[in-house]
N, C-alpha and C positions, 0 to 999 in steps of 0.2 A: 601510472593511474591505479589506485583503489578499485577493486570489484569484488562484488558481493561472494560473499565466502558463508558455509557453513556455519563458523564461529561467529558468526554479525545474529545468525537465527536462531542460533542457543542461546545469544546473550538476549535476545528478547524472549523467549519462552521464562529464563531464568528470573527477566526483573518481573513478568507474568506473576511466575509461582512467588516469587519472594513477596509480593504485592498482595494476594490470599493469604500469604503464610505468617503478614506483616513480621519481614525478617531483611537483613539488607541481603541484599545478590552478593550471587560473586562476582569478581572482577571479572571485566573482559577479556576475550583469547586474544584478540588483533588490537593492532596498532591505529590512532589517533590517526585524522584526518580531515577535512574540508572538502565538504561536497553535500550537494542534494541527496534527499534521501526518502522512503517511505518505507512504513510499514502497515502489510494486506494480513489481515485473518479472515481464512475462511472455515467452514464447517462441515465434517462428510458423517453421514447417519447413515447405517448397515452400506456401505459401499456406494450410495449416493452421489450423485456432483455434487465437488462443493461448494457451498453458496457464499457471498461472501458478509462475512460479518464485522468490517471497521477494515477502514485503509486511512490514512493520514499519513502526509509528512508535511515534505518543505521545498519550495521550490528554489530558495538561496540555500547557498554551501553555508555549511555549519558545521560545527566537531562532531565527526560520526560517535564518537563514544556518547556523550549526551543527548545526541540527537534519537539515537537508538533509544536511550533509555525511557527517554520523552516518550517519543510517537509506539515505543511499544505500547507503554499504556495509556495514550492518549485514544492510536485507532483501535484499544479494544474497548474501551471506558468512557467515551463519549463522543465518539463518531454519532452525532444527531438523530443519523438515516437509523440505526437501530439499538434496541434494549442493552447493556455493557454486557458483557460477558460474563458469565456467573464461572464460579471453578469447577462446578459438576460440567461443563462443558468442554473444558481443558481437553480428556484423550479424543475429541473427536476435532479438533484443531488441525488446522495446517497454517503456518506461517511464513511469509514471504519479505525478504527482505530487496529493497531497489534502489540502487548506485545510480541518477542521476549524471548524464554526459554530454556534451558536444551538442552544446546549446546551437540556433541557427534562427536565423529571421527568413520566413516563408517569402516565398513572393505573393502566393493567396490559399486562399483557405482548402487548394487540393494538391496544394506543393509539399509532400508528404506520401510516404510509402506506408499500406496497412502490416501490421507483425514487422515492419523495423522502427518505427518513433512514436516518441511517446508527444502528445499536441498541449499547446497551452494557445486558448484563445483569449482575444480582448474586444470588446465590442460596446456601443453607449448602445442603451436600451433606447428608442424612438421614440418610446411612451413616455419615460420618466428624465430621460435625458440625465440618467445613470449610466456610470461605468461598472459594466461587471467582466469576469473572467472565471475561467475554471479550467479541469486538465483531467487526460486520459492518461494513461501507462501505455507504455506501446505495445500490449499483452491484451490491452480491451478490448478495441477495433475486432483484432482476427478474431479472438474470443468469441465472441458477440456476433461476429459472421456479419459485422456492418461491410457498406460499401463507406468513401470519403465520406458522402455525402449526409449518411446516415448515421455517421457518426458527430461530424460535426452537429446536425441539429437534437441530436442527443443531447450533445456538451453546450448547446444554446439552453436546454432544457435545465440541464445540472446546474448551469451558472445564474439562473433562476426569471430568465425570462419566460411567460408566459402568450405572448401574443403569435400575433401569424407570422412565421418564418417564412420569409420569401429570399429569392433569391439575391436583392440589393443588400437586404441584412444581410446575407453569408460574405455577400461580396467587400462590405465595412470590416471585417472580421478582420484585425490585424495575428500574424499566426507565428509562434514559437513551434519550433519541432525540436527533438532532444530526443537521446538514446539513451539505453539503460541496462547495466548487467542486472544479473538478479538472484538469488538462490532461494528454494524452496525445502520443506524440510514437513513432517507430520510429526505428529507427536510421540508418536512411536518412535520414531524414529530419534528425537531428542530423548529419549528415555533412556532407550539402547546406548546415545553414547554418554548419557551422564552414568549410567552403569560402567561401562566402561572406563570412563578418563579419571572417573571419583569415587569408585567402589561401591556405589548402592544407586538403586531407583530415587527420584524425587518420590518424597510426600507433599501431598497438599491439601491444605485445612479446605472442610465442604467438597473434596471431591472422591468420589468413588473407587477403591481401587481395584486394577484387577482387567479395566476395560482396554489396555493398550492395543 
């Protein structure tokens, strides 16, 4: 099995900066493969938590080398929820990349452990007699200090129903649980080793240098 490695986090910072720097990236460190995937940017100011700024991936398996390169700047460049990312914001980055695993059909929507699975729910809206769906990482829950349950009407939230959650809606909730490695990386940190593996710091066009 595939799991999230270092080199999957570089190669998204890199199609990042090659993307401002309108230049192609380098190739990848790792090896090809089929699997779900996402990628998390978040943002830390004078030692802050960081907040998060674009997640996206995919919930079917796909060739990690493309996939990476996609959802790298797809969750920083049009994740909906907020403004893309500018490159003056680059050293204050952290990026996360997630290996998708051991997919499983719940028996209901509390057949799941908080900090080990990652949830994908399905549910018809009662109003529109729509089907919608949406998904946590298995890093949000504990995160976020939900309980199941708190979590779940979150992700009724996300998935864009607005009426009153009751308990017979939770209980229609048909539920994926899945696991997931994962690697994190700051951007200092990706500096440090492209200094290292390649002889020089990145530059990059519009951002400042100097703040790593």
């Amino acid at each position: 099995m595939v799991s999230a490695n270092r080199e999957m986090v570089v190669y998204c910072f890199d199609i990042l900066v090659a993307h401002y720097n309108s230049e192609p990236a380098p190739p990848p460190a790792f090896g090809d493969g089929q699997h779900p995937l996402f990628v998390t940017w978040k943002k830390a100011i004078n030692g802050s938590e960081p907040r998060l700024r674009g997640c996206i991936g995919t919930l079917e398996a796909r060739c990690i080398i493309t996939g990476f390169r996609d959802y790298a700047l797809t969750s920083a460049l049009r994740d909906r929820r907020f403004p893309p990312i500018q490159a003056k914001e680059l050293p204050y980055l952290e990026c996360t990349v997630s290996i998708l695993t051991n997919y499983e059909n719940a028996h209901d929507y509390l057949d799941w452990e908080v900090g080990k699975h990652g949830i994908i729910i399905e549910f018809v809206d009662p109003d529109y007699s729509t089907r919608q769906n949406a998904t946590y990482l298995p890093e949000v829950a504990a995160h976020e200090g939900w309980t199941k349950t708190e979590a779940i009407d979150s992700l009724i939230r996300k998935a864009g129903f607005n009426g009153t959650i009751t308990e017979q809606l939770r209980r229609r909730i048909q539920l994926t649980r899945y696991q997931s490695t994962l690697f994190s990386m700051h951007y200092s940190d990706y500096v440090a080793y492209v200094k290292t593996t390649r002889g020089s710091a990145p530059t990059i066009n519009g951002a400042k240098p100097g703040h790593y």
